[in-house]
C-alpha positions as CSV (number, residue, x, y, z in Angstrom):
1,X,310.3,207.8,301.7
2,X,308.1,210.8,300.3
3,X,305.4,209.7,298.7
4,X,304.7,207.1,296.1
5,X,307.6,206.1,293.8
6,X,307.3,207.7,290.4
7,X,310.8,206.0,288.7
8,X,313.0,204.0,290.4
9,X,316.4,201.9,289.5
10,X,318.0,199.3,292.2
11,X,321.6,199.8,291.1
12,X,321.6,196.1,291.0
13,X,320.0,192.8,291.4
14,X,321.5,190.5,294.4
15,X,322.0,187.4,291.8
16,X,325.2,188.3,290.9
17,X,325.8,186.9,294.4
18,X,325.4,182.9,293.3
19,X,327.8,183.5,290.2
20,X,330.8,182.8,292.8
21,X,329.4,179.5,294.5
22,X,328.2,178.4,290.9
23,X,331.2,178.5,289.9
24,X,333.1,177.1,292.6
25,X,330.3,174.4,292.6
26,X,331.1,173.3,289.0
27,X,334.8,173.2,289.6
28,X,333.9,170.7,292.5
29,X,332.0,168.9,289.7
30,X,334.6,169.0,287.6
31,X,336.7,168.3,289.9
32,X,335.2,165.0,291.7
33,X,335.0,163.5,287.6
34,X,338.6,163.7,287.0
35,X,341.0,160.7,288.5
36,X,343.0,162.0,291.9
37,X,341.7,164.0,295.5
38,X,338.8,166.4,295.5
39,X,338.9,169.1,297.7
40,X,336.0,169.9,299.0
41,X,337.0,172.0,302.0
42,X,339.0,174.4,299.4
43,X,336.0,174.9,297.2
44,X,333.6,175.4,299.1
45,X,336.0,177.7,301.3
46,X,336.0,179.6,297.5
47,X,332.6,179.4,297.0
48,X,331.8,181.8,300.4
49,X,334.9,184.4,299.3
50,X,333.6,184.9,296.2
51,X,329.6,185.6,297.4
52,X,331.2,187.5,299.9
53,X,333.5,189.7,297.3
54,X,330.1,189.7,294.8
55,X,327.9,191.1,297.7
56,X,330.1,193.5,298.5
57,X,329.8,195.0,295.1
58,X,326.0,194.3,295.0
59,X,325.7,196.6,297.8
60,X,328.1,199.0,296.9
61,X,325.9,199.3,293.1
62,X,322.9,199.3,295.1
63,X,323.8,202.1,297.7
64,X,325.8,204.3,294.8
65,X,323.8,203.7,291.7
66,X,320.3,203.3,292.7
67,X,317.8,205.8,291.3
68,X,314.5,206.9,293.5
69,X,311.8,209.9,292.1
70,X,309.5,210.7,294.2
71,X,306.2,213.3,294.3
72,X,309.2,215.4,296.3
73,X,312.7,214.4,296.1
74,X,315.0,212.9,293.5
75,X,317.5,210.6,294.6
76,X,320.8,209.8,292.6
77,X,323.2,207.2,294.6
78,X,323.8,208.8,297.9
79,X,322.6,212.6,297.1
80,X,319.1,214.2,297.5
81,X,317.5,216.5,295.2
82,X,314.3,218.2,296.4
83,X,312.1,218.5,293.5
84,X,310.7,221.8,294.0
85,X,314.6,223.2,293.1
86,X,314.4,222.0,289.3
87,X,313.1,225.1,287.4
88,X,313.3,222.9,283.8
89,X,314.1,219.5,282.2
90,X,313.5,220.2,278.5
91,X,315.7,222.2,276.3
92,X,318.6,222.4,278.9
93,X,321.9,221.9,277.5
94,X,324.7,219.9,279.6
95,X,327.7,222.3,280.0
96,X,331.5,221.0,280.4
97,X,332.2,221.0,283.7
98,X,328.5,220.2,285.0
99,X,328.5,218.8,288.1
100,X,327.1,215.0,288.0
101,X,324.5,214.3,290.9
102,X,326.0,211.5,293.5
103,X,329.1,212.8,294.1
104,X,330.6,210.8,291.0
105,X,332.9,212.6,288.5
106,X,330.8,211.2,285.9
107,X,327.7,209.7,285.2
108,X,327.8,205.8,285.9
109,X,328.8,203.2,282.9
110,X,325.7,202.2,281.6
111,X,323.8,205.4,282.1
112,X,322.6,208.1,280.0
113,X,322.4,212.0,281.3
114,X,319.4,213.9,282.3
115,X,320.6,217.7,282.3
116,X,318.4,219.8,285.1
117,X,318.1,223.6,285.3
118,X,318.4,224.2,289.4
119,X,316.2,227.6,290.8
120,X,319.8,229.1,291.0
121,X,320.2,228.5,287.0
122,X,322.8,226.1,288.0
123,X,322.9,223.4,285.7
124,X,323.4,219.5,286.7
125,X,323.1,216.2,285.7
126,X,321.2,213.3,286.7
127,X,321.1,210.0,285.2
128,X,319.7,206.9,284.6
129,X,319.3,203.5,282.8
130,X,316.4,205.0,280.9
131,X,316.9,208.2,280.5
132,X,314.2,209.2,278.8
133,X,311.7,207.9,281.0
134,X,313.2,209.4,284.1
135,X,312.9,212.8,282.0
136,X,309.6,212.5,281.2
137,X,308.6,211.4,284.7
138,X,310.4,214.7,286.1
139,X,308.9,217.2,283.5
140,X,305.6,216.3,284.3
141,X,306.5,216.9,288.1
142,X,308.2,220.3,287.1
143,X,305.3,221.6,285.2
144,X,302.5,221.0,287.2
């Protein structure tokens, strides 16, 4: 890390993880109240595929989505922007075609766009949950 963090976004929150066994937990429940076998062994067998399946994806949103903003560097899922390449945040329009930052083809669901002017007047597009705030944290980094 570089310095404090200025804006940051985990991507996701490892609960999602206990949806699987809650689930499979209640079926047991369900389950052991109705009249016939209950099978334990299977449902709790369920219960550890589907944590397993739900961490996967946890870690996958947390390594791909995650948002950092540091004194030097921005980081967008798996790519690192060094700070001192932004030339402008405000008033830059988002071209077709603009290339999204972490290697996706298009900003993540659930995100709104942050268009950056690049010292080679490329122009690119971060993102973020709250977009504005991420903006606002950048400008003031940009115009100091």
């Amino acid at each position: 890390m570089s310095g404090p963090v200025l804006y940051a976004e985990r991507g996701s929150s490892w609960w999602p993880v206990l949806w699987g066994p809650a689930f499979a937990l209640l079926g047991l429940g369900v389950e052991a109240l109705t009249p016939g076998p209950v099978n334990t062994a299977t449902w709790l067998l369920l219960a550890g595929a589907l944590a397993a399946a739900a961490a996967v994806w946890v870690y996958g949103r947390r390594r791909l989505v995650s948002v950092r903003l540091t004194p030097t560097e921005l980081v967008q899922g798996r790519e690192v922007l060094e700070v001192r390449r932004i030339s402008a945040v405000r008033d830059v329009g988002a071209p077709v075609g603009a290339r999204v930052l972490g290697g996706s083809w298009t900003v993540p669901k659930g995100t709104g766009e942050v268009p950056l002017r690049l010292d080679a007047d490329e122009v690119v597009l971060a993102w973020a949950k709250n977009p504005e705030a991420l903006a606002r944290e950048l400008t003031r980094l940009v115009e100091r």
